[in-house]
N, C-alpha and C positions, 0 to 999 in steps of 0.2 A: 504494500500500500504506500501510494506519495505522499508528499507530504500537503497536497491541496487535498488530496481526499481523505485523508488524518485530520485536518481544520472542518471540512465540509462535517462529517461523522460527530466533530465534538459539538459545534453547533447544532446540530438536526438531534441528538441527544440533552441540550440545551432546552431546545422547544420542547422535547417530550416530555420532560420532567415538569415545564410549564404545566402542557396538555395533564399532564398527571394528577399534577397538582388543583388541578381545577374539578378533579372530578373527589378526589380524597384528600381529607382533610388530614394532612400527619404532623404528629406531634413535633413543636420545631427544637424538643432536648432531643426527641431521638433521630433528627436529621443531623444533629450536630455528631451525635455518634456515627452514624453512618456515614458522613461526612469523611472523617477524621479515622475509622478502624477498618472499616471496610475497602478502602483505597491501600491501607496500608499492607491490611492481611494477602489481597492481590498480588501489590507489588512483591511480596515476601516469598509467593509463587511462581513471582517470573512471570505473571501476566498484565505487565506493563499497559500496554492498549485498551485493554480490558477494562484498567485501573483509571486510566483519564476519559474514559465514557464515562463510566459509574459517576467516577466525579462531576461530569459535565451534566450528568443526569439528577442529581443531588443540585447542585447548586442553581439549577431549573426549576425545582421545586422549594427549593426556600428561596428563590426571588419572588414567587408568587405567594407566597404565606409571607413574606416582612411586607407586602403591600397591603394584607388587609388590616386593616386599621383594629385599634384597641377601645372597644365602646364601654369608655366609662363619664362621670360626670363630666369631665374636662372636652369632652366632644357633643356634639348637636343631636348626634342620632341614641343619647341615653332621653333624653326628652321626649321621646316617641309618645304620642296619644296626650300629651301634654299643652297647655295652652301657657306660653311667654311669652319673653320681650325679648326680642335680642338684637345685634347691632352686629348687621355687617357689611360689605362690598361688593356692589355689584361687578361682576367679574365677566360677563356675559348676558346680551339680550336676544330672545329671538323672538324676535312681533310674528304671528300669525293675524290670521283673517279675522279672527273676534277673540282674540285673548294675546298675551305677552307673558314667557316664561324668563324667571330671571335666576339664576344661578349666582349666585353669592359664596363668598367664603367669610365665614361668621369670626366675629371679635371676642362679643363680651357677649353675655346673657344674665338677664335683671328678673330674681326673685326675692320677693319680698324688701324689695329696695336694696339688696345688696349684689352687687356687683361681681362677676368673676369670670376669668378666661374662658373660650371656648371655642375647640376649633371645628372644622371641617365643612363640608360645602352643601347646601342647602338650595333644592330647586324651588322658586315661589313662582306660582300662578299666579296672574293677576288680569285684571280688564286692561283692554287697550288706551286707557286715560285713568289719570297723567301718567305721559312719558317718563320714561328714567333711561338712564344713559351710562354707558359703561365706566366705572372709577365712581359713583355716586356711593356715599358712605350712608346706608338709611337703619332706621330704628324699627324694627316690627312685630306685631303685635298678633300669632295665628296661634292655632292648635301644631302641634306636631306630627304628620303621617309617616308611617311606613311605606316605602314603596310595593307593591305589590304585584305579583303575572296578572294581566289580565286575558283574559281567555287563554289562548294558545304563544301568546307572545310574554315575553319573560319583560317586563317593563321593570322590575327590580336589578334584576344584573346588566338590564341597557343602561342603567342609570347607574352603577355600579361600577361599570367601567370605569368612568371618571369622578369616583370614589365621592359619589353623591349617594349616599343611604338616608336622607329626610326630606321630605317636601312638606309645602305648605301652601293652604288652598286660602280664599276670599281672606289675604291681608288684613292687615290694617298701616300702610308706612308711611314713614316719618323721613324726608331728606334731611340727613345732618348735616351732609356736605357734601361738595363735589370736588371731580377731579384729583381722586385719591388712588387710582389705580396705575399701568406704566404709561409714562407719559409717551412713549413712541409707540406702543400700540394705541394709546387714544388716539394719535395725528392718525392716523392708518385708518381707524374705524368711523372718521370725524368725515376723512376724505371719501370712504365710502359710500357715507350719507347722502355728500354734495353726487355723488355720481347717480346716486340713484334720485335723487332731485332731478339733475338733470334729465335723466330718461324718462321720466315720468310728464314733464312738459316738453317733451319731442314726439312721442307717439303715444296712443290712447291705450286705455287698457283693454285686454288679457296681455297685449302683446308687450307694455312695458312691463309688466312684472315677469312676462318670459322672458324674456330681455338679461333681467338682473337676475332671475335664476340663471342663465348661462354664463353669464359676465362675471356675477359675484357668490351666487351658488344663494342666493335667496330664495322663500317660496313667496314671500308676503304677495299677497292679492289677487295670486294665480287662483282661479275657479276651484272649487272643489269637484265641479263635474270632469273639467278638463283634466284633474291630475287624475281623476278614476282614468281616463281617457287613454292618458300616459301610460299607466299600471296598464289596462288591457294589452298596449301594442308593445308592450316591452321598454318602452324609451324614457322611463323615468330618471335612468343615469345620466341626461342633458341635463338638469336642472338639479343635479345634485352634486354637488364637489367629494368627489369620488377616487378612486384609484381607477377605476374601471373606468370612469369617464373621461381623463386626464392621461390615461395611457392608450387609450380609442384614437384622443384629439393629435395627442404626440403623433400616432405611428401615421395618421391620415395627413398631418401636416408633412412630416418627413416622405412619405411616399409622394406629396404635393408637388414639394419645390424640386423633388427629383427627379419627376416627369415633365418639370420645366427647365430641366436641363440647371438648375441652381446645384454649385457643389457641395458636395454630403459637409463639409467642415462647412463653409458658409449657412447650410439649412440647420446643421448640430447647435450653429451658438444662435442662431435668431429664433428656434422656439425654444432652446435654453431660458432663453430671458424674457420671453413670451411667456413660460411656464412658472417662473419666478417673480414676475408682474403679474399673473392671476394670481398666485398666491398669498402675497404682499394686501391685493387691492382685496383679498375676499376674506383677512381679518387675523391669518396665519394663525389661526387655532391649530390644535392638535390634528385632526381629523383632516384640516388643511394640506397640514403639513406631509403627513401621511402619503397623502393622495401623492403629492407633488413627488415625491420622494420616487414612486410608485411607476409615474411616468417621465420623470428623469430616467430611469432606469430600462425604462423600452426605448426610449429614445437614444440612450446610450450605445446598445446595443445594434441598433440601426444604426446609428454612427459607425461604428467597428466594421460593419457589414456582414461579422460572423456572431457565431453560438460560444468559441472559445470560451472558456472561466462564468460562462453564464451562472449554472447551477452556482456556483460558488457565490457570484454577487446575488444570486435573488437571498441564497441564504442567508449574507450576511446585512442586507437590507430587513430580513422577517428579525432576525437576533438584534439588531440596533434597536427598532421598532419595540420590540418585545422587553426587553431591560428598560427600557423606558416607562412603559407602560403592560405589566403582561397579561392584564386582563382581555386584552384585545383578540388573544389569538381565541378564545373561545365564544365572547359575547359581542364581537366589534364585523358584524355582516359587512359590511364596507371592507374593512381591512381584509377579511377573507375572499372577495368577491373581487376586489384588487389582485392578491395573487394569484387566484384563479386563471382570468382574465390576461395575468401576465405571462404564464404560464403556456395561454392556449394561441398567445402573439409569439413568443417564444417560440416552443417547443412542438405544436400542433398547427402552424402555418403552412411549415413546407408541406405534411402529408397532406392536409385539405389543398393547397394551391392545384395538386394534379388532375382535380377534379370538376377544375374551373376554368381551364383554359379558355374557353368558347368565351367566356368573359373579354369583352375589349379590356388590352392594357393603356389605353388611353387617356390620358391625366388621372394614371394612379385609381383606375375603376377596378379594374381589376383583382390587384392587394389590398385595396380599401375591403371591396366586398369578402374575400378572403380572411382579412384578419377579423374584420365584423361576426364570421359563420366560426370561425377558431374562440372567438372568443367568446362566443353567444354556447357553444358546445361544453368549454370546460366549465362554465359558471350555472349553467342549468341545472346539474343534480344539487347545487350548494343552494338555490335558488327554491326549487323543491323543497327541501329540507326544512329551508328558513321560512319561505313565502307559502310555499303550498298551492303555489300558481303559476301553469306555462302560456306563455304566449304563443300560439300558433303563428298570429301572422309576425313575431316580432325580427325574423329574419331578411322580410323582405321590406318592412317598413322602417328598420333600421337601416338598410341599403338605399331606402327612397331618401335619407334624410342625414343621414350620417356625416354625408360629404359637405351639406348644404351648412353645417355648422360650423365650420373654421370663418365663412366667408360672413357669416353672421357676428362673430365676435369678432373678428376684421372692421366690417362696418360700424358696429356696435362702438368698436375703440372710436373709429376716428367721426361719429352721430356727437359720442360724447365730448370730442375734445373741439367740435366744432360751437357744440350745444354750451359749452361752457364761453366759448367766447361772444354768439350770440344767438338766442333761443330760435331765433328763426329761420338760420341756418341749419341748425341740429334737428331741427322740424322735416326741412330738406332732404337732408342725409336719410332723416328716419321714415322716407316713403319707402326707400329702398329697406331697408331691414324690415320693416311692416309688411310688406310684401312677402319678403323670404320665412318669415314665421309665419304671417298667413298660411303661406303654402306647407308647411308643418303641422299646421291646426286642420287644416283642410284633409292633407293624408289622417291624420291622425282619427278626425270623426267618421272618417269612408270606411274606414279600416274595424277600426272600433266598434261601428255600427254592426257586425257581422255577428250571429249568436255565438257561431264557433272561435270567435278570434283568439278566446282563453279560456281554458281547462281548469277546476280544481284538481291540481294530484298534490298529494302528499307523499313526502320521504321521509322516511325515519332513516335514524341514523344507520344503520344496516346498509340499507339501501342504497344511501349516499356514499357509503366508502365502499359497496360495491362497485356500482359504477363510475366510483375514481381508478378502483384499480383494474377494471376492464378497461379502460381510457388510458391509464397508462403504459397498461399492459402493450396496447395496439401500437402506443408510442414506441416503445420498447422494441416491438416486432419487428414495424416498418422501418427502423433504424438501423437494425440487423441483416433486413431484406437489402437495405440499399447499400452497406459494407461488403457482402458479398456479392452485391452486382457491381461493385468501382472493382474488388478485386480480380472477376473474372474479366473485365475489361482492361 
């Protein structure tokens, strides 16, 4: 064994121990043993390799047990079922259609007029008025909930991820102050605002809140019929900042500029920072950052123009990600759905491409449609699993629509930067982007309309890592298939 597939093995034993760890709960004195006698009694036997898995396996599992938090009074989530006061920061807002959730991480909390620390992060509902705004220091006054599954979706460990174990319903708050949060993410999320001002006085609504779903990964004011709409045809990853949607846009831009004869290094660095200005403009949260991280990575890769040390970089992309935060690799669908997705751009393009010829290679029609069916294949049974819903037509209506998106956030850029200099020009520009989302909204209800267009099926988990390892399995084969047809050639 080399020494990359020696680093690959201790990583991928890394993540297992995560995986492990998410399903049992082990005591963290006797990880420390394990840790520490079990590595040793190995080595003692001469089985060296053996001994730095185990360990990489061990310290996979106590990264994810030192993240889950210690609920005693000094934290927010021992107040459960409880009605306080507490005082903390808003650290995140996300306005929907008729409510606004705000995520705070809490300071102090006032019983009986006495004051005392208390940490961790608290989801509040609240009505759409009055506004609050990120870095706002407020005072509030709710019952304490636990979060809870609701029907078949685990709404406690989505919220868990990001080590939120308390919410709280119909406030009561108090602004103490503002402008307490990082002052360069406020500029960031300040300039946001103005951008989505602007689109919103350039084109009329559904189309500017599709707009700034694409642009800044917002939903506000998107229709609720429209997104059922989306969900039917499979295309809800436009309007979501995603991993899966940000390595779609990479590989479709880079197939772009290189059917326009644009050199692979000239096209590598202008969506490099095309990907790192959506990033930036859409508030560089975690789930952001992710994404980007996600399709930086396909894109790199298309840079190279080969597969070399691929395996090696997705793994060491999932293990950065994952020490960071490692709740994600079990309860973070995004996150999985990214490497899936990367996975099927990667590894699953070349066998699908032979099956598409007839396809014109014509500004990149061809690989577009290809990696769309690669990637639309590996993230399905994960999709099932999660959603419990396939979309029949979503192969062919992400082909109708796919393309038309770079050109849409192209215009989009420059509606806004006309829009900002004067409304009426930005008006202008935004005939043309209102049109090409029309025609988005347009496939979308023709499509939609259809009884069959989506199926309930459910996966259980079985099932799902069934049809991963048939899927890899074929990867595997036709990989094999094609070494022994280079050799007899």
């Amino acid at each position: 064994m080399n020494k990359s597939s020696k680093i690959f093995f201790f990583w991928l034993f890394f993540l297992a121990g995560i995986f492990i760890s998410n399903y049992f709960l082990i005591n963290s004195h006797f990880i420390y043993v394990l840790c520490v006698f079990v590595p040793i009694a190995l080595l003692i036997i001469r089985q060296k390799m053996m001994a730095v898995l185990l360990f990489a396996l061990i310290i996979g599992i106590w990264r994810l047990q030192i993240d889950i938090p210690t609920i005693n009074t000094g934290h927010i989530a021992y107040y459960i079922d409880q009605k306080i006061t507490f005082e903390a920061i808003i650290s995140e807002v996300d306005t929907r259609s008729d409510h606004v959730k705000l995520t705070a991480e809490t300071e102090f909390i006032i019983i009986n007029k006495q004051i005392s620390n208390v940490r961790g992060k608290i989801l509040i509902k609240n009505s759409l008025y009055p506004k609050y705004n990120y870095g706002d220091k407020i005072q509030v006054e709710c019952k304490i909930v636990k979060p809870e599954p609701i029907e078949n979706f685990r709404y406690d460990r989505y919220l868990a991820r990001y080590n939120i174990y308390a919410t709280c319903y119909q406030p009561r708050i108090q602004v103490i102050a503002t402008n307490q949060g990082n002052y360069v993410l406020a500029a960031i999320l300040n300039f946001k605002k103005k951008i989505e001002n602007i689109i919103n006085k350039t084109i009329p609504e559904p189309q500017a809140a599709f707009l700034s779903g694409i642009l800044l990964g917002t939903r506000t004011g998107i229709p609720q019929n429209l997104l059922d709409k989306f969900n039917t045809t499979g295309i809800t990853h436009i309007i979501a900042i995603s991993g899966y949607n940000i390595t779609i846009i990479a590989t479709i831009l880079m197939n772009l500029t290189l059917a326009l004869y644009i050199p692979r290094k000239k096209a590598f660095w202008l969506i490099l920072i095309t990907i790192i200005a959506f990033t930036i403009l859409a508030g560089m949260s975690a789930a952001v950052v992710r994404a980007s991280i996600m399709g930086m990575l396909v894109l790199y890769v298309k840079y190279l123009g080969r597969k070399s040390s691929t395996t090696n970089i997705l793994i060491y992309s999932a293990t950065l990600m994952c020490l960071i935060n490692p709740k994600i690799l079990r309860d973070d669908a995004g996150f999985q759905l990214s490497f899936m997705a990367t996975i099927g751009l990667i590894y699953f393009e070349p066998i699908v491409s032979k099956y598409f010829q007839w396809v014109t290679p014509k500004f990149g029609i061809q690989e577009n449609f290809v990696c769309t069916i690669s990637a639309i294949i590996l993230t399905t049974p994960l999709i099932l699993y999660q959603f419990g819903r396939l979309s029949i037509v979503a192969p062919i209506v992400n082909l109708l629509i796919l393309s038309i998106i770079p050109p849409i956030m192209l215009v989009g850029f420059i509606q806004v930067i006309f829009g900002a200099i004067s409304i009426s020009l930005g008006q202008a520009i935004g005939h043309i982007s209102w049109l090409m989302m029309e025609y988005i909204i347009q496939i979308v209800n023709v499509f939609s309309s259809w009884i069959w267009a989506s199926i309930n099926i459910h996966f259980n988990v079985y099932l799902m890592l069934s049809s991963y390892l048939l899927i890899f399995y074929l990867i595997k084969k036709k990989k094999y298939v094609q070494t022994q047809e280079n050799l007899i050639h």
